[in-house]
N, C-alpha and C positions, 0 to 999 in steps of 0.2 A: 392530410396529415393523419396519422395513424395515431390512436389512442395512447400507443405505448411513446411515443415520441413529444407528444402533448403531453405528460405528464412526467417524462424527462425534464422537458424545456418549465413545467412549472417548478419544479425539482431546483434546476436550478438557480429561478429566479428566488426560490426560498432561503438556498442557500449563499444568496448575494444582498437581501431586502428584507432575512427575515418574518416576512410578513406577504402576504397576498390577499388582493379581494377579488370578489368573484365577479364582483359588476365589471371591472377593468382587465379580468383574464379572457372574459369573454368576446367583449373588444378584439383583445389580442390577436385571441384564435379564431375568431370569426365563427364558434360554435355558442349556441344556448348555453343560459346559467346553470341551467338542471344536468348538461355535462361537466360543465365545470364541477359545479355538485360532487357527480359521482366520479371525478378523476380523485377530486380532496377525500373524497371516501375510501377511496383505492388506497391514498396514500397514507390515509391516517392510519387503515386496518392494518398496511404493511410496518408500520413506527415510524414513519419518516417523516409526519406530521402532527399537527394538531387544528381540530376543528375551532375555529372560533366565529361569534357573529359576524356574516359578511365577507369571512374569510378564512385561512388558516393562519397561523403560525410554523415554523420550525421546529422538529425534535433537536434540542442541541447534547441528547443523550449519548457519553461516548460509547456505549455498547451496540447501536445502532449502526449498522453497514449501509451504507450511500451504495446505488451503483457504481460499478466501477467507471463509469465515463464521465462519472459526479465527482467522484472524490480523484480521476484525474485530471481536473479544471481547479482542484481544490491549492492554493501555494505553492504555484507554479514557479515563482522565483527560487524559493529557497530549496526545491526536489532539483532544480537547476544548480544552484548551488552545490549541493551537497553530492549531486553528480559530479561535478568538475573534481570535487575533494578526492571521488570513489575513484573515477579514472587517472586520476596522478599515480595512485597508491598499485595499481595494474599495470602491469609489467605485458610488454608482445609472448606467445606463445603460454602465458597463463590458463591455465584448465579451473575453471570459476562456475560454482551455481550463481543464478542469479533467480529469487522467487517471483511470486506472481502480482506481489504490491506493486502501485501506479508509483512509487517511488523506481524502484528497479526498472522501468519504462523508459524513466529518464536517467539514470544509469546507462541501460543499452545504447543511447543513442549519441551516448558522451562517450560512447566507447569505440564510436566508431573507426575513430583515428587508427586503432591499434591494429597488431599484424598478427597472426596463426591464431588466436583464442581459439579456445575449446569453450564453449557455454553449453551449460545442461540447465535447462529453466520447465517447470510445469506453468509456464503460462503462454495459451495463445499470443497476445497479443504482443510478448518479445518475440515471440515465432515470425511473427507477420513484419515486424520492426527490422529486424534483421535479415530478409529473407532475400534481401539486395545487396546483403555482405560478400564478399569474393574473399577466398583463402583461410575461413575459419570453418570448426567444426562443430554445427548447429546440433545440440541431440533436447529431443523432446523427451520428459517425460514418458508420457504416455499417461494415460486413468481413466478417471471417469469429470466429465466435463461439468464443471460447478456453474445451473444457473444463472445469469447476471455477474458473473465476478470473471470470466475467460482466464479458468485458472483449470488444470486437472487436480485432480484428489482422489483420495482411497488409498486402499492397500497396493494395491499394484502403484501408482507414484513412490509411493517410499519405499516398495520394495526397488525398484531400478534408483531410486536415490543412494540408496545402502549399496548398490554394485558399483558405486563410484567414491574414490579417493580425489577432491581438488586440492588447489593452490589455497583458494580462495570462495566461502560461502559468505555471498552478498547479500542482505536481506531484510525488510525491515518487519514493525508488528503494529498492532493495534493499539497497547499499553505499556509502559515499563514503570516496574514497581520496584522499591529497594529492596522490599522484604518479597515478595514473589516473583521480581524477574520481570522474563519476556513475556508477555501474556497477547494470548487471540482471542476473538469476540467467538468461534466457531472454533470446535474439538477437531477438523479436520483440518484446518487450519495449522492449529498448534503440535499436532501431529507428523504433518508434512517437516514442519521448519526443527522439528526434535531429530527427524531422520540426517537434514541437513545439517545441523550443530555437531551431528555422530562420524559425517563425511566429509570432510577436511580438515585444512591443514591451518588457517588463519580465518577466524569467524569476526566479521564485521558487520555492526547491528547498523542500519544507516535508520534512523529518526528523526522526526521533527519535535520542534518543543512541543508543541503542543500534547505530544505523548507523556510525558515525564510527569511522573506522581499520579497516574493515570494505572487503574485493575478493570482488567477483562475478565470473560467465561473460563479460558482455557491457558493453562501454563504451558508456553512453548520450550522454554530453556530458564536457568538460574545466571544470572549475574555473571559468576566466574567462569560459566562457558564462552565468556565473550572475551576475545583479543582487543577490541577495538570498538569506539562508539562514534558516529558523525550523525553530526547534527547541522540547523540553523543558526542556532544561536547560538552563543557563550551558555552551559548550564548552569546551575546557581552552585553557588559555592558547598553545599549540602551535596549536592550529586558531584562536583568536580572532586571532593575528597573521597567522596564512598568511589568512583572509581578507582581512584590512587591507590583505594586501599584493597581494590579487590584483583590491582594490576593490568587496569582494561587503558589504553591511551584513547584520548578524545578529540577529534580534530571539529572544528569551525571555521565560519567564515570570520578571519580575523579582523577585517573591515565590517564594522557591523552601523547599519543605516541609520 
């Protein structure tokens, strides 16, 4: 097993157990403590954890970025959800961005039902999701390829963002805040999704609660750039009004568990 795949898989356990020891990782992977050691050193120098005796803890900081194969393991049900809500609201022969969030992932794949889309997404891995579609019209991007996240980014993404007019920009963010908006943890980030807010015709933020009352690094859009919010949950009565009042409708799972 390769270094980088051992420290995914503690990754994850962190983010299921909160908590890990190094006598019992070891175990696991069948490697020395003194590796274990220096994967938790790996991790903590990255923010993804914290050293403690015997073991690490969890960063539960939300300015911190999980890989994207971490934080696509992450509420799995309700990106499921909140898919099925997105592809109601999609029409056949729709021309739609879709970004590079592990929500939008599950998006594509609830999308598959439908007939002529046009998708224009800067993320690999809807590239790779899609790439067994027949009769729709796949357009990458193109940029510069982000590390760990299978997104592109740069000046050239949103310039070819800006050369398109959709139906439909699907997308979600890091944070939503009532007085700052959409916010991203990364300026490129928040930059990509301001190109997208400027190119089309219907903007729907798709989020999870866990976002809500939640400030990131970087401001990607204000409030009233938004047509539409889906969620998980019912939001609290605080956010159901300040929608109301900024004219955004908000869809949920109206069966709530």
């Amino acid at each position: 097993m390769l270094a980088l795949e051992r420290r995914n898989l503690i990754l994850e356990k962190l983010q299921t157990e909160k908590r890990v020891v190094v006598s019992e990782l070891s175990q696991l992977y069948d490697v020395s403590e003194e590796t274990i050691r220096r994967d938790l050193d790996k991790l903590e120098k990255e923010g993804l954890a914290t050293k403690s005796y015997g073991g690490a803890v969890i960063n539960e900081n939300v300015s911190i970025d999980l890989p994207f194969n971490i934080r696509k393991n992450q509420n799995v049900a309700g990106k499921q959800k909140m898919a099925e809500i997105v592809a109601s609201l999609v029409q056949d022969g729709d021309h739609i961005f879709l970004d590079a969030s592990t929500t939008a992932v599950f998006i594509a794949k609830a999308l598959k039902e439908k007939e002529r889309l046009t998708v224009i997404t800067n993320s690999m891995e809807i590239l790779i999701e899609l790439s067994d579609v027949s009769g729709w019209n796949i357009i990458s991007t193109g940029g510069v390829m982000k590390e760990g996240y299978l997104a592109f980014l740069g000046s050239r993404t949103e310039e070819a963002i800006r050369s398109y007019y959709v139906d439909k920009v699907i997308f979600s963010c890091k944070a939503l805040d009532q007085e700052w908006g959409i916010m991203e943890s990364q300026e490129a980030f928040g930059t990509t999704k301001k190109a997208m807010l400027t190119s089309g015709r219907r903007k729907i933020l798709v989020v999870d609660s866990t976002k809500f009352d939640q400030t990131a690094f970087s401001v990607a859009g204000k409030l009233r750039d938004l047509d539409m919010v889906v969620t998980d949950k019912k939001p609290s009565e605080k956010w159901l009004v300040c929608f109301t009042d900024a004219g955004i409708e908000c869809r949920y799972p109206r069966t709530q568990p």
